[in-house]
C-alpha positions in Angstrom: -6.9 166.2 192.2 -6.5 164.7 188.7 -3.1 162.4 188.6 -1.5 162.2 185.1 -0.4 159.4 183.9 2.6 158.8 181.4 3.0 156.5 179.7 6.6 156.3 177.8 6.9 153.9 174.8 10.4 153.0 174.4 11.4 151.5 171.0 14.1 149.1 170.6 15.7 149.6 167.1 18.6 146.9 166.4 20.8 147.4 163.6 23.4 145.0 162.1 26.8 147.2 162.2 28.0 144.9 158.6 24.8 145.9 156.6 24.2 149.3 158.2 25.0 152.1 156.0 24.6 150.2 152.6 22.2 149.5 150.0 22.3 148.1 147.1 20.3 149.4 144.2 19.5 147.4 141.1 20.2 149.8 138.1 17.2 149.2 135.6 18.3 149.1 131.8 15.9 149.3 128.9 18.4 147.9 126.7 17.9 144.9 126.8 20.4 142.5 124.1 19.0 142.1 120.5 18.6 138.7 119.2 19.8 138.2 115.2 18.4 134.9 113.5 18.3 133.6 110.1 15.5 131.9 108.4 14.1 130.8 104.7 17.6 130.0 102.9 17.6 130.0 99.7 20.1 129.2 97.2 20.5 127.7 93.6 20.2 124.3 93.0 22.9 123.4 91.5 26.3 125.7 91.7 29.6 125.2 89.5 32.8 126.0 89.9 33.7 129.4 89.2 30.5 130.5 89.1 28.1 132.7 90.6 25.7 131.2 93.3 22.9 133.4 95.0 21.6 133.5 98.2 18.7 134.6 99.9 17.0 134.5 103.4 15.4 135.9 105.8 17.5 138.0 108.4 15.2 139.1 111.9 15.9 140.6 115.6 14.0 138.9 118.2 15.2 141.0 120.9 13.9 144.0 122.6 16.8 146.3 121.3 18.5 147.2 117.8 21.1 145.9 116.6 24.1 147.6 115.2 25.9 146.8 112.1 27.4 143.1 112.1 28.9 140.8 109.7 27.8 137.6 108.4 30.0 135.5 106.8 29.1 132.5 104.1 30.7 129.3 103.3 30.3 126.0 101.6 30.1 123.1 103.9 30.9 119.5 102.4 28.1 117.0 103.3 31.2 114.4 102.6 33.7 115.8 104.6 32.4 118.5 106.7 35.3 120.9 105.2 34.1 124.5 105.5 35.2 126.3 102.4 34.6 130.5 103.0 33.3 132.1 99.8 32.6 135.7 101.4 31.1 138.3 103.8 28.6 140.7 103.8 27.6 144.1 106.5 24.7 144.2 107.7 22.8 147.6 108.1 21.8 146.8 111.4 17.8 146.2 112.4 15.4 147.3 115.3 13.6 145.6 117.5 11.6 142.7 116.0 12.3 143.9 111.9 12.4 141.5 109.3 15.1 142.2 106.1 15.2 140.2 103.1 19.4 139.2 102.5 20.2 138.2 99.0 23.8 138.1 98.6 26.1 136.5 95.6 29.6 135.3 96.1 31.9 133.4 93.5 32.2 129.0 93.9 35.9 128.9 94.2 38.1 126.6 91.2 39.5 124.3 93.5 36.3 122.9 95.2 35.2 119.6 94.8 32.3 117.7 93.1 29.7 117.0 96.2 27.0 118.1 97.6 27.3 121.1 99.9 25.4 123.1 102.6 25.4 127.0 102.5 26.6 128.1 105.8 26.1 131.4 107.2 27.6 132.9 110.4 25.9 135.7 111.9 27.5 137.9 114.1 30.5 136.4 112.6 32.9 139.0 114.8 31.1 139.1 117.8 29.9 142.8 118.1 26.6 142.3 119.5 24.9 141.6 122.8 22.3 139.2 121.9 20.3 137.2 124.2 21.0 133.8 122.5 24.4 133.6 120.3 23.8 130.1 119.9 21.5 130.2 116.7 24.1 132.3 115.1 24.7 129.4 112.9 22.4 128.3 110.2 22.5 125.9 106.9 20.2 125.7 104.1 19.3 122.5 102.4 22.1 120.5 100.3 23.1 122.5 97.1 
């Protein structure tokens, strides 16, 4: 007579009772934050009062996303006293991921400012719309003017 055997596998499954029940998912996002910077400032010379000075630089996204529309505002910052004096704003159109546009904006030297040498400086993001990776090279200066 043949015996049978069994054999019974028993399998000990222990769960913790705080954990059981959850999980946590990682939501994936392919929008990642844009990253606006400014390069190749260019502006005239020599600037006068209540005249027109002209500006021109290099505006780019870094990031992996578009940016929407933003502001960047100008002013003239005294290499004397480091008074910033705000001579205007322009709209950007907004850029895609990794674009290059050329900037040239024009504002008016206020009456009232005085004779020393100044830096152009430029806010980007100047109302803090965007998500960018790195806000802090939002600021930027060209040479003395």
């Amino acid at each position: 007579m043949k015996k049978l055997v069994f054999i019974f596998i028993v399998m000990l499954v222990v769960v913790n009772p705080v954990n059981a029940g959850t999980t946590k998912h990682t939501k994936l996002s392919n929008n990642s934050p844009c990253d606006v910077v400014l390069k190749d400032i260019k502006t005239d010379p020599v600037i006068f009062r209540n005249k027109t000075i002209k500006i021109s630089s290099t505006l780019k996204n870094l990031g992996k996303s578009p940016c929407k529309n933003f502001y960047m505002d100008y002013f003239l910052k005294s290499v004397d006293t480091g008074q910033n004096i705000y001579i205007g704003s322009i709209r950007t159109g907004g850029l895609r991921s990794l674009e290059s546009l050329v900037v040239n904006s024009s504002f008016i030297i206020p009456k009232t400012i005085k004779n020393t040498d100044y830096y152009v400086r430029i806010v980007l993001d100047s109302t803090n719309v965007l998500n960018e990776t790195n806000k802090t090279n939002n600021v930027v200066y060209s040479q003395k003017s």
